[in-house]
Every structure is written in C-alpha cells, then in structure tokens.
C-alpha positions as CSV (number, residue, x, y, z in Angstrom):
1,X,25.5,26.2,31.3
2,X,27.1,26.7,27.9
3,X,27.1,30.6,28.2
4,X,28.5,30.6,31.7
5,X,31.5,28.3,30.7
6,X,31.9,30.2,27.6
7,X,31.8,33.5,29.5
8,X,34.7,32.3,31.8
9,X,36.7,30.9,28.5
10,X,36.3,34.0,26.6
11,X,34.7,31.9,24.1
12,X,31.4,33.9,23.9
13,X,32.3,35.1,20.1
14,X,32.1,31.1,18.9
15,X,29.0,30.6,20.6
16,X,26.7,30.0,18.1
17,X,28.1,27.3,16.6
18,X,27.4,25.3,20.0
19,X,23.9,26.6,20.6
20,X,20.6,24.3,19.9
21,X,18.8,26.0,16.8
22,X,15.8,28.0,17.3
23,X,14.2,27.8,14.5
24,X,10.3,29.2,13.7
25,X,10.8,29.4,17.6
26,X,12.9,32.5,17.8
27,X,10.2,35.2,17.6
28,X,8.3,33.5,20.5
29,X,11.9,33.4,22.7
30,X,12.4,37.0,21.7
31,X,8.7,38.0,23.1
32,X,9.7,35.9,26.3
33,X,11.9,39.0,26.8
34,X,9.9,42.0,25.4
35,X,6.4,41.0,26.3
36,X,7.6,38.3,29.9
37,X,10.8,40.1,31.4
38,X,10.0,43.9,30.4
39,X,6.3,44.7,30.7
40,X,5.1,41.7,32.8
41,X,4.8,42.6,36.6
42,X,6.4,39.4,37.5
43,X,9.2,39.5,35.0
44,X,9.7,43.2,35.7
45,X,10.8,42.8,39.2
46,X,13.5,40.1,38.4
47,X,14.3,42.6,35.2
48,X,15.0,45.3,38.2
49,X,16.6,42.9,40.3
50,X,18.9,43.1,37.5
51,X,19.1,46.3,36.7
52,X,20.2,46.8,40.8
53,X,23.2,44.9,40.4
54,X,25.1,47.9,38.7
55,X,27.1,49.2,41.5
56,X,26.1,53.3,42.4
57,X,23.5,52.6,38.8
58,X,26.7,53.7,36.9
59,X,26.7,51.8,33.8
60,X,29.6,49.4,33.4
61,X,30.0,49.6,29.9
62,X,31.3,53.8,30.0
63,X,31.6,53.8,33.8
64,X,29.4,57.5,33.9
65,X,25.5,56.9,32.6
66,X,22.5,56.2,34.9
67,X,21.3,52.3,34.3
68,X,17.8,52.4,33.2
69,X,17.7,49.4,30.2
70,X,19.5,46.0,29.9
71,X,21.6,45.1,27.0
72,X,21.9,41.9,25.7
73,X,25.2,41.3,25.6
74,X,25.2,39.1,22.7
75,X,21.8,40.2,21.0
76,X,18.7,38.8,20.9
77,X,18.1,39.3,17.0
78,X,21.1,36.8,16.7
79,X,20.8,34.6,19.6
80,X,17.1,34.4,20.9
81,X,17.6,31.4,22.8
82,X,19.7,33.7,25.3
83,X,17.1,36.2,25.5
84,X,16.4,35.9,28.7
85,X,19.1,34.3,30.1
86,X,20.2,36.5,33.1
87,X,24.3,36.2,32.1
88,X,23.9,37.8,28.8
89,X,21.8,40.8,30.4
90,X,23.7,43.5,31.4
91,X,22.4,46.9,33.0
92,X,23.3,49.8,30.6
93,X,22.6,53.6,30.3
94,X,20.5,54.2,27.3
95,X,23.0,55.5,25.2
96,X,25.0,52.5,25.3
97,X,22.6,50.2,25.0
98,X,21.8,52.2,21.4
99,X,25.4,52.3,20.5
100,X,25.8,48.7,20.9
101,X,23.0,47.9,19.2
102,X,22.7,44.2,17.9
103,X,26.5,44.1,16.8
104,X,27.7,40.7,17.2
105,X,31.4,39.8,17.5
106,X,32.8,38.1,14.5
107,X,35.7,36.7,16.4
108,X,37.7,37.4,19.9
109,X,39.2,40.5,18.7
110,X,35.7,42.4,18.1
111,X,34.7,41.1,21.7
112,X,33.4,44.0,23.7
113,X,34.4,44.1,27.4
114,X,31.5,41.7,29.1
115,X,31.4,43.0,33.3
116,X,30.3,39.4,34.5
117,X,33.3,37.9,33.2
118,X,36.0,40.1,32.1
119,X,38.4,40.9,35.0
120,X,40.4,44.3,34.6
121,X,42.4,43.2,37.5
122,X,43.7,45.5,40.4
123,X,45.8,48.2,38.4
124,X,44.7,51.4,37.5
125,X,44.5,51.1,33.5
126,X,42.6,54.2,33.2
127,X,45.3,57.2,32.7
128,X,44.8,60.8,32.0
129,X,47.1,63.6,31.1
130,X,47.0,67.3,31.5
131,X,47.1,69.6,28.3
132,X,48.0,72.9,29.4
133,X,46.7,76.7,28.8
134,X,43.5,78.2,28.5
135,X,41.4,76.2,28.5
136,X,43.1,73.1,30.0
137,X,41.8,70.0,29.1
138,X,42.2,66.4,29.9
139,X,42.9,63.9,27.8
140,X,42.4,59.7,28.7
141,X,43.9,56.5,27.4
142,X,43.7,53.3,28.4
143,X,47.3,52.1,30.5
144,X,47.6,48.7,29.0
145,X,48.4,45.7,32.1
146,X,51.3,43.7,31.9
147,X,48.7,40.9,33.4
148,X,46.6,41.0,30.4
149,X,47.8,39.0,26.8
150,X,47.7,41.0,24.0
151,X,44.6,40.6,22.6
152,X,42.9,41.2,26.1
153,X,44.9,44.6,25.6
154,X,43.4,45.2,22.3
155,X,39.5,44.3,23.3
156,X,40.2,46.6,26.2
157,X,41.1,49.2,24.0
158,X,38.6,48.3,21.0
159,X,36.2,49.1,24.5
160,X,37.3,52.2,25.1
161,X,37.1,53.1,21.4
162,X,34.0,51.6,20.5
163,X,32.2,53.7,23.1
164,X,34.1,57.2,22.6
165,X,35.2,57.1,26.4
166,X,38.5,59.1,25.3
167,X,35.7,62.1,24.3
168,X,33.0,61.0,27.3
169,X,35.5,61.5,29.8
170,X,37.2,64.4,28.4
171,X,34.0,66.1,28.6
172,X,32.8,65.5,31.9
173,X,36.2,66.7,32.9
174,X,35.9,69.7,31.4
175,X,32.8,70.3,34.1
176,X,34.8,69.2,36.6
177,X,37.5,71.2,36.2
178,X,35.3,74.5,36.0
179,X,33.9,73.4,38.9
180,X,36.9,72.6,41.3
181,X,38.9,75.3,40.3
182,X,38.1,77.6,43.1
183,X,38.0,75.1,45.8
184,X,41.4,74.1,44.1
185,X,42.5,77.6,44.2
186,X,41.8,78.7,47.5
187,X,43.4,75.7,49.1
188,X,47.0,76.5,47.1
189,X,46.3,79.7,48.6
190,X,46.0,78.5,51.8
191,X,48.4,75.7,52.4
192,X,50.2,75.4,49.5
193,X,50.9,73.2,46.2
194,X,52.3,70.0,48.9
195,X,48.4,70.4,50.4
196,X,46.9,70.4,46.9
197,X,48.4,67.7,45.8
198,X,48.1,65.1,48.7
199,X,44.4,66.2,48.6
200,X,44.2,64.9,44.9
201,X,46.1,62.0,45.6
202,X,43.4,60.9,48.7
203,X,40.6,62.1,46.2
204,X,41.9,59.7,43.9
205,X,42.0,57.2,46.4
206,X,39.1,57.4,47.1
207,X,37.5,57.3,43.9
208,X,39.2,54.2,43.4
209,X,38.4,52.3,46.7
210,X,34.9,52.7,46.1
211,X,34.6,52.5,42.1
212,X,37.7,51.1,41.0
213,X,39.0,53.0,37.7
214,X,36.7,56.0,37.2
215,X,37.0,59.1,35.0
216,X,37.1,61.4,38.0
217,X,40.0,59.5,39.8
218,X,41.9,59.5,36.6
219,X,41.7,62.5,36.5
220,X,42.3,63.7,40.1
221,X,45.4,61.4,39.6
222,X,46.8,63.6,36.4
223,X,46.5,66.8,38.6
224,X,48.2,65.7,41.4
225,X,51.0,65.0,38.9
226,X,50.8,68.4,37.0
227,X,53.2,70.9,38.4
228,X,51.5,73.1,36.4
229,X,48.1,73.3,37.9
230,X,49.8,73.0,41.3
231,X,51.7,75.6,41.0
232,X,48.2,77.7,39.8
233,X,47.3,76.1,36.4
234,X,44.0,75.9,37.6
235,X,43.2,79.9,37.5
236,X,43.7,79.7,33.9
237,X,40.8,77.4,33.2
C-alpha cells in the first residue's frame, strides 16, 4: 500500500502527489469516517480496536493524556482518500488531536513524529535538569541520538516543540515533586543520600522498562543526579 511504503520511507510529506484523485468523491470518503468508523456500531468497535493499541491509553504524541479520539495523521480535509485507512489513524488525547488540527506537512522538515513508523531507537532522548531553590523546578529537552540524521533530529525536536512538551512536562513535574517530597525526605533521613539516589535510579528504570522515555523517568533520572536534592533539596520545594 502506498501509505505503508511511504510511512517506512519517510515520504509521507510527498504523498499527495502519488495519491488517485478524489474528486466530487471526497465528502462521501470523509462521511466513511464520521458517519461509518465513529458513530456506526460496527465501525465503532474496529475504531476502539484502534484506540486500544495505545500502550497504558497514554497518548503517543505528548506521552501523558488519556486516548479517547483518533487523529488523522495526515488529515482528512486534505487527503480523504485515507480517511479510513487504519495507518494514518493514530489514538490521541483530545488536546492533541485539537492542536494538530488539519496541519499538513509542507515538506520532511514540518513532519510530525508519526508512532507507527518513526523509530526513537533504544536511548534515552528525553533529558531533564534540575533548577534549584524554592520552588525547584524541572526543566526538559530533547537529547538528540547520534543514530538519528539531522533532520530526524530536527522533526524530533519540531515534536517536542510543536506540542509544548518542554511546558507539559515541566508541569506535571511540579506535582510530582510536591508530592514525593516527603517520601523523598524521610528515606534521606533514614538511609541516606547513597539510598535516595539508587532508589531514583531503579525508579527510572523502571519507568523506562515499561514506557520507554517518559516525563517521570526523566525526571527521576535528573534527581538522582542532583547533589542538591540528595543532599535535602527536596525540603525546599
């Protein structure tokens, strides 16, 4: 199929040109969707089928929302002869499904990260850093792989801007940082900053055997490697 093999080339942003034209017939291929695949009983359970495949319902596009909507990865308002097509639906939170909107990549460089075909590979690209004081806060940026060619780099990147993650994740650490900080606390108190940090490090660990790069092993990852917070940081949050 011509999305499939385009998917795999990274060739999804010249699609179009190699398409059959819809015509008059676009409006009924865009009801297949809305009216067939949503609301119909028999559509609806292959449209949750599809909505299942999110690992843990996290969305993949921000890595933190609950999937409750598919988004057409390249949009239906452009390309209504892949409105149904299963490849080009993704399972999305609602707010990225509305921040993506029916944007449609003018050439490689605007290509948003698609989770069928883009492979992140093994490393952990995700970094956080500590800013220290009262309140602390963390602060994320993507690690750029020596496995990915530069303009990978920058559609990773254009990714991570596009959707605000630097601001998503700083606030959801911000909760989580209120929220450990005693547990964090009493176990310095108890076994010392060595204990603290190896329990970040197998939190970490464990955030990324079972979710690969996350916001809370990032994170869990910058702690362990903050003398500061080891050393008590964390009772000035």
């Amino acid at each position: 199929m011509l999305y499939i093999a385009a998917g795999h080339d990274g060739t999804l942003h010249d699609l179009s040109r190699r398409l059959p034209a819809t015509g008059s017939d676009g409006e009924y291929l865009e009801y297949a969707y809305d009216g067939g695949l949503v609301t119909s009983k028999a559509g609806r359970d292959i449209y949750d089928q599809i909505l299942a495949g999110a690992p843990y319902e996290r969305c993949p596009l921000c890595g933190r929302g609950l999937v409750t909507t598919l988004d057409h990865q390249l949009p239906k308002s452009e390309y209504p002869i892949l409105a149904i097509t299963p490849a080009n639906l993704v399972p999305a939170c609602s707010k990225c499904n509305q921040k993506k909107s029916s944007k449609d990549p003018a050439d490689e460089s605007e290509m948003l990260i698609h989770p069928y075909f883009d492979k992140l590979g093994t490393n952990r690209w995700l970094g956080a850093r500590i800013h220290e004081g009262s309140p602390a806060r963390a602060e994320y940026f993507v690690k750029t792989s020596d496995d990915w060619d530069t303009i990978f780099s920058d559609r990773v990147v254009r990714h991570f801007t596009f959707f605000d993650l630097r601001r998503q994740y700083a606030l959801a650490a911000a909760g989580k940082l209120a929220t450990d900080r005693m547990q964090h606390s009493g176990l310095l108190r108890r076994a010392g900053s060595d204990e603290l940090r190896l329990h970040l490090q197998e939190a970490a660990a464990g955030y990324w055997s079972t979710a690969g790069n996350t916001w809370e092993g990032a994170l869990c990852n910058a702690l362990a490697e903050s003398d500061w917070y080891l050393n008590g940081g964390m009772n000035e949050i």
